[in-house]
SEZA-146841 format. One line per field, with one value per residue (C-alpha): residue number from 1; x, y, z. Coordinates in nm, 2 decimals. Example, Ala and Ser with C-alpha at 12.3 -4.5 7.8 and 13.67 -1.06 7.14 Angstrom:
% residues 2
k	1; 2
px	1.23; 1.37
py	-0.45; -0.11
pz	0.78; 0.71
//
This chain:
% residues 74
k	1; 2; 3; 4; 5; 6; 7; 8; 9; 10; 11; 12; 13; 14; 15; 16; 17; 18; 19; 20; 21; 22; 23; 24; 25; 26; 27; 28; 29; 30; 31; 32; 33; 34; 35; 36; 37; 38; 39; 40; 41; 42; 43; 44; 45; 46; 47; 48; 49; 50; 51; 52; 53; 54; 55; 56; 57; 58; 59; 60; 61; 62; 63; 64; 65; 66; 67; 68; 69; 70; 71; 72; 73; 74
px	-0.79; -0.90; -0.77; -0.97; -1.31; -1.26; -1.17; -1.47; -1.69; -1.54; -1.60; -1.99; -2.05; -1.86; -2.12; -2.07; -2.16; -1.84; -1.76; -1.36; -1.39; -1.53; -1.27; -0.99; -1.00; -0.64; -0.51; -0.14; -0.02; 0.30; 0.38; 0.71; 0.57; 0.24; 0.08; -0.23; -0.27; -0.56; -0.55; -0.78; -0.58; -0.86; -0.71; -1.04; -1.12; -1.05; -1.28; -1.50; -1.48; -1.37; -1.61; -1.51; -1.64; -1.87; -1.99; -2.09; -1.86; -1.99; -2.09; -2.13; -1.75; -1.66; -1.80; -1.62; -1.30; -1.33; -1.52; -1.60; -1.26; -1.08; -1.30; -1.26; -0.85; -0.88
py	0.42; 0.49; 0.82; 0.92; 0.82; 1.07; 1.35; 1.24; 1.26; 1.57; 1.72; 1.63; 1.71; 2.08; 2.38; 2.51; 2.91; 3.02; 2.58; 2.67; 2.53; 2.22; 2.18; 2.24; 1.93; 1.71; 1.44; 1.31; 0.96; 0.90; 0.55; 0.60; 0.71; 0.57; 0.93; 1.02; 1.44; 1.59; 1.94; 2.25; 2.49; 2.78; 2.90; 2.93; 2.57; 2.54; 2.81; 2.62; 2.33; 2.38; 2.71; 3.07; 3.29; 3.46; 3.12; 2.76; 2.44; 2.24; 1.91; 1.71; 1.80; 1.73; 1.37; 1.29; 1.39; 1.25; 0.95; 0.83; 0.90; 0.71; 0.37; 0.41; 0.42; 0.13
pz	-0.68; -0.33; -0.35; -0.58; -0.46; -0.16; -0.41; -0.53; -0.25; -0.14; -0.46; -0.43; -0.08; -0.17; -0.17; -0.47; -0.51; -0.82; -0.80; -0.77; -0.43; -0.53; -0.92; -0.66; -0.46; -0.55; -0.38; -0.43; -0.26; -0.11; -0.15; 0.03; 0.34; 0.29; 0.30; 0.15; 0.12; 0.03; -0.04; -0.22; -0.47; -0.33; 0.01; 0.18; 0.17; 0.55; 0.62; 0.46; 0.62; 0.99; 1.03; 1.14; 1.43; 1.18; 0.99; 1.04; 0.97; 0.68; 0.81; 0.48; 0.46; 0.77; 0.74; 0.50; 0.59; 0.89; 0.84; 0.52; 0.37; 0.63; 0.56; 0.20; 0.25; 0.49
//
């Protein structure tokens, strides 16, 4: 499943210092509204990946959330 490839690649592209960030990754498909979420059980994940005042965004994450992930489910 296509889904699960970008868990996949999020999972690997995760920067692992305790790896809960990078074991949390789920995704769950809606085939009603033809809805693909992707979410992270650790509620930091967004800091993580968008970046804070104080720290950088991760770009290996950002790429494939925002590229590589949409070309896979395509």
């Amino acid at each position: 499943m296509p889904h699960r490839d970008g868990v996949r690649s999020l999972a690997q592209a995760t920067p692992v210092r305790t790896g809960n960030m990078r074991a949390g990754w789920r995704s769950t498909y809606l085939p009603s509204s033809m809805q693909l979420r992707i979410n992270n059980l650790m509620p930091y994940w967004a800091f993580v990946v968008w970046g804070t005042r104080y720290m950088q965004a991760n770009p290996q994450l950002q790429q494939v959330l925002t590229q590589e992930l949409p070309r896979q489910l395509s």
